[in-house]
N, C-alpha and C positions, 0 to 999 in steps of 0.2 A: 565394306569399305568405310572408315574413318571418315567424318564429316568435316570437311574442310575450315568450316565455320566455328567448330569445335573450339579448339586453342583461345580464338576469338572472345570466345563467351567465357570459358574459363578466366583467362587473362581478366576481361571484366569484374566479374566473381571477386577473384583474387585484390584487383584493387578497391572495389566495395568492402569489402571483410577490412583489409588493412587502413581504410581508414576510420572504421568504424571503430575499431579493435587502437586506433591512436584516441577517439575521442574517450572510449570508456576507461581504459589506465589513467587518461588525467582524470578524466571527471568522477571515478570509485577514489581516488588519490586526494583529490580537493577537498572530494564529502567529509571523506575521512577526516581531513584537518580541520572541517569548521566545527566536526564533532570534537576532536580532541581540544577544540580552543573556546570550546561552549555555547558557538553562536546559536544551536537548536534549544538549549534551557533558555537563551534569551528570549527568543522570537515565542516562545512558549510561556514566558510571563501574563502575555496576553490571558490567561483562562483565568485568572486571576480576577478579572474583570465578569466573567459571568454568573459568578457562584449567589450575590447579592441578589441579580433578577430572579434566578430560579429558586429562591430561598435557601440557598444552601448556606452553611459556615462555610468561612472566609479559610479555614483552613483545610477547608477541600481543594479550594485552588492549587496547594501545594502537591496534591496527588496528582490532579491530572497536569500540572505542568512536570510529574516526572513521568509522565505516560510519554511526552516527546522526547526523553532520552533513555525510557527502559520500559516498554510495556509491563514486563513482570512486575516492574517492583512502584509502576503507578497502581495497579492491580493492585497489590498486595496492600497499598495505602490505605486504600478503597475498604480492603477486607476488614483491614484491622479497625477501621471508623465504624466497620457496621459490627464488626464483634464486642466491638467494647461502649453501643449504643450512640455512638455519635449520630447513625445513619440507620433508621428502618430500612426496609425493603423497599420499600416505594422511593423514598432517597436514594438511595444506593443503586436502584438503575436509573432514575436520574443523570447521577452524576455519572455511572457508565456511560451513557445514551451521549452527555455533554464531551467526554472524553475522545469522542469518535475522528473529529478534526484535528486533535493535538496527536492522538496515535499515526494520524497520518501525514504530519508536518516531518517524523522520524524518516520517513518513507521515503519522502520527496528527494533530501539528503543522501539517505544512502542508496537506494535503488532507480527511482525514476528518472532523476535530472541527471545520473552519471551514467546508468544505465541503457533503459527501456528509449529515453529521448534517444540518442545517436543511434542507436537500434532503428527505430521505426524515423527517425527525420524531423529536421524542426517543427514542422508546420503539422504533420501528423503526432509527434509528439507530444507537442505543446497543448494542442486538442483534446489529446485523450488525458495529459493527467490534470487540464484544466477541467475538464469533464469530472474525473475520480473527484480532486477537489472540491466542485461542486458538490456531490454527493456526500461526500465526509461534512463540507459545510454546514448541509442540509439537515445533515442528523442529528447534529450537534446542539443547531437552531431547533429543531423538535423537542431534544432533552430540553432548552433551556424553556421554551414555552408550556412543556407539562410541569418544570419546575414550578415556573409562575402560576399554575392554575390548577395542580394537584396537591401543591407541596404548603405545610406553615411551620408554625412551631412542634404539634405534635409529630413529625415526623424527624426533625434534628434536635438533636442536644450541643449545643456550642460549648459549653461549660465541659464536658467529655471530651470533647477536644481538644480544649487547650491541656486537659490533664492527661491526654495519650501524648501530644506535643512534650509535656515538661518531663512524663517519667520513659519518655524515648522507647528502644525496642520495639519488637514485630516485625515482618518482613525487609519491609523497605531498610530501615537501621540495623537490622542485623547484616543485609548486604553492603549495606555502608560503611560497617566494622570492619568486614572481613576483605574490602578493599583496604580500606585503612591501613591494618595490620597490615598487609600485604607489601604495603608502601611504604608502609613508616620507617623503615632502615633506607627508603631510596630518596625521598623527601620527592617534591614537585620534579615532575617531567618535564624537563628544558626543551626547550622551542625546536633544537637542533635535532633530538631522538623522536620529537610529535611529528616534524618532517620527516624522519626517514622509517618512523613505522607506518604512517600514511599513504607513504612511495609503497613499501612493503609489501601493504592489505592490497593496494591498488592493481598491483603484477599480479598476485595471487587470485584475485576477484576476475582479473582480466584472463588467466593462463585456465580458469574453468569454465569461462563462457567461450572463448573462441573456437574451440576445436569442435561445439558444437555448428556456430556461429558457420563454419567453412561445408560441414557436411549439410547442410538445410540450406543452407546458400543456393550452393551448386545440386542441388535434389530440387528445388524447387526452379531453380533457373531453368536447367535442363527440361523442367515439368512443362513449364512456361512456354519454353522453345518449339517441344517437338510434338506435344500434343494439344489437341483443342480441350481447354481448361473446363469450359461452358458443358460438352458433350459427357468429359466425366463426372459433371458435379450435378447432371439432369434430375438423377431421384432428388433432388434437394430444394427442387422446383415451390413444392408447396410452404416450404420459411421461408424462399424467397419472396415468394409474392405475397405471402402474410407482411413480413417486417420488411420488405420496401431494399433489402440484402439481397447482393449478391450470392448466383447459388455457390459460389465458391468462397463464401462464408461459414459454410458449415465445418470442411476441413480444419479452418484457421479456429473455428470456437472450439471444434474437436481437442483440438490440439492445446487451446489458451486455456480450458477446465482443469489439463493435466497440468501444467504447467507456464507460468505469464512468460516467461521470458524467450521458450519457444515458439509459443502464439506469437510472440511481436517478431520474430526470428522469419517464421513464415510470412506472416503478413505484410514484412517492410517491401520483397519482391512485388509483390503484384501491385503493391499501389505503385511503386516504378513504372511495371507494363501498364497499368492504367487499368486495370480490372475493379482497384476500391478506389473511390474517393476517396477526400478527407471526411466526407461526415459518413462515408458508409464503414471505413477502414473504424473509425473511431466507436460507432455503433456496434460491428461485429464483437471489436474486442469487451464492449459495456456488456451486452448480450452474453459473451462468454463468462462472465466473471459476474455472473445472475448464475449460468452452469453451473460453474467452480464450487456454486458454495454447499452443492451436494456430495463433493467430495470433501473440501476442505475444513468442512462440518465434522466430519466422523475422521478424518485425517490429525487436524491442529483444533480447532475450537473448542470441540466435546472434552478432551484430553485437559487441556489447557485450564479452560474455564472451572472444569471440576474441579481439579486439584487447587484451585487458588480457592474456590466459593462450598464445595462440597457440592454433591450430583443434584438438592432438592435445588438451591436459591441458582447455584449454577446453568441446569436446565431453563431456567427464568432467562436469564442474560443472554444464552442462545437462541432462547426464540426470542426476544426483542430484537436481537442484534441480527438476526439473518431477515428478521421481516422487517424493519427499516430498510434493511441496505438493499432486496429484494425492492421493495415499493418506489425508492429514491432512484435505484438506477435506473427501474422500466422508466419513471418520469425521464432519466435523462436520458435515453433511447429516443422517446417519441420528441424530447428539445432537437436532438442533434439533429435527427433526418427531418424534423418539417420544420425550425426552428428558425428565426430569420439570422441566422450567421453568415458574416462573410466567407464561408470553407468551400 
């Protein structure tokens, strides 16, 4: 016999999804347009400012302020300074290591604040990617302090720089041709076409997260409901009483290693029921994405990082860059759950 209360919980479901599914259309829609109107190159001027502490040339700045509007082709910046001696090795992860925060100001924009926020709720949201934050901060502050205290002259060449700057070409410029070209019969994109490719992306971003958004909903609502949540997550006893988590935090990391945007999918329900805090909900997902990076290592990094750096220097930037973000997040685990915050 049909559970009366059934309808009930759906119905709820159903209005949760749909407002969620109104905040992320505007806010994939908004991103879109601050990207289109530049305000991420701007806010990304900032790195500009660091390249002097950590000894680097002043026109390394312009790499990693294009890492906030195209990791590849701040990457490739990167590449072409250290192939043509502006940048030894020991530079050149430096200046990766410095890149860590501007790669993630892109982020903010297009996925977190339009996304992952109305997903998981202000107050949990705002948490965890002020947390992520933190940690890209962190890193970034690292590069700039080995700059200051590893780095002088014998590891840059400034004078090589300005002369990669005057005779142009290499990645980043050949991708800025072939926009170019691309445009150059259409001239600047008018305000009124940025608005309605914006709208565009924003329906399209939103018509492939929702239909997940509805089956994990109602799966995990249902889960919530009818079963004792605690009884099926028992083997998962000993990470909970290690890391101070919920044992039904293992499902949700299970899930946030595969992919982030299901993890916050699952997790937004049960901090509703009241199962995660805010500093535990915030900690599972930190803890998950310390997981993630044994997949998304051999997934996107390995792949990625070679073909821009070649497998020897490249293997280098993967293990700096997974043992920072590994070291930074555990630090920011153990801030959240014993840390004096109001959460």
């Amino acid at each position: 016999m049909a559970d009366p209360a059934l309808p009930a919980l759906l119905w709820e479901v159903l209005l949760r999804v749909g407002k969620i599914t109104l905040f992320i259309a505007f806010g994939v829609s908004f991103a879109n347009l601050l990207v289109a109107f530049g305000l991420v190159e701007r806010i990304a001027a900032l790195s500009q400012y660091l390249t002097r502490p950590a000894n680097l040339p002043e026109e390394v700045g312009s790499a990693i302020l294009t890492t906030a509007a195209s990791t590849t082709a701040g990457y490739g910046m990167l590449a072409e300074f250290r192939e043509s001696g502006v940048l030894d090795d020991r530079a050149t992860l430096v200046a990766v290591t410095i890149n860590t925060f501007f790669g993630f100001v892109q982020h903010i924009f297009t996925f977190y604040a339009p996304v992952l926020i109305p997903i998981l709720g202000l107050e949990v949201g705002l948490a965890y990617v002020g947390a992520r934050a933190g940690v890209s901060l962190a890193i970034t502050l690292t590069g700039l302090v080995a700059g200051a205290v590893l780095l002088s002259e014998r590891n840059v060449d400034p004078e090589a720089a300005r002369t990669v700057e005057a005779d142009g070409g290499g990645v980043a410029d050949e991708a800025a041709d072939t926009d170019a070209d691309a445009n150059a019969d259409d001239g600047p994109e008018p305000p009124r076409e940025k608005l309605r490719e914006s709208v565009r992306k924003g329906l399209a971003k939103t018509r492939d997260i929702v239909p997940r958004l509805v089956v994990i909903y109602v799966a995990v609502t249902l889960l919530t409901t009818y079963y004792d949540l605690a009884a099926l997550t028992a083997a998962a006893d000993p990470l909970a009483a290690a890391t101070g988590l919920p044992a039904a935090a293992v499902p949700v990391i299970a899930v946030y290693t595969l992919d982030t945007t299901n993890g916050a999918l699952v997790l937004a329900p049960l901090v509703e029921d009241g199962v995660f805090t805010t500093r535990t909900a915030v900690a599972a997902m930190l803890v998950g994405g310390i997981v993630s990076f044994a997949v998304s290592t051999f997934k996107r990094s390995i792949p990625f990082q070679y073909g821009i750096w070649g497998a020897e220097f490249g293997s280098k930037v993967v293990v700096v860059n997974t043992a920072l973000k590994v070291v930074w997040i555990t630090v920011a685990v153990v801030l959240v759950l014993h840390g004096p915050w109001p959460l």
